[in-house]
C-alpha positions, 0 to 999 in steps of 0.5 A, spaced: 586 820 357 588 813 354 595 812 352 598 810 346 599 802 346 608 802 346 609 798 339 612 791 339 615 791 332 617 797 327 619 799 321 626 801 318 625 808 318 622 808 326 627 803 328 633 807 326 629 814 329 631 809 336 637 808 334 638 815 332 641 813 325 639 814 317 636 808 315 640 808 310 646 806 316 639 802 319 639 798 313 646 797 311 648 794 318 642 789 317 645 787 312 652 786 315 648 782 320 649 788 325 642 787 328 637 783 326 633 781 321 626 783 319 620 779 321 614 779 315 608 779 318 601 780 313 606 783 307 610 787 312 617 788 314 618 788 320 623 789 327 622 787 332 622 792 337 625 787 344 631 785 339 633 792 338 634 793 345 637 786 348 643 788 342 643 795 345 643 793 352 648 787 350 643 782 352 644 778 344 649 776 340 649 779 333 645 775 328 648 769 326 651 766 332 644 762 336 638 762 334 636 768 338 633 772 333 629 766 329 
């Protein structure tokens, strides 16, 4: 059986599911800078899925502090 290949990057919806939040909280935090911001890619919106994570794990700053999410 072939495993489904883990995402890279997400929508709002399935990046606050990982966050077990609303996406309405999920959206309203990344427009206080809370957590990152999207990536477009194609016309798509986007979150980069090892953002969310170095933020949970403490391993970034908030948006706004270096360049790590740029």
């Amino acid at each position: 059986m072939q495993q489904r290949p883990q995402p890279i990057a997400v929508k709002d919806t399935t990046a606050a599911a990982m966050l077990d939040m609303p996406a309405s909280e999920f959206r309203r935090l990344v427009d206080r800078g809370a957590l990152p911001p999207p990536k477009e890619i194609g016309g798509t919106t986007r979150w980069r899925v090892a953002d969310l994570e170095a933020i949970m794990m403490g391993l970034a700053g908030k948006p706004g502090d270096n360049d790590d999410f740029e």
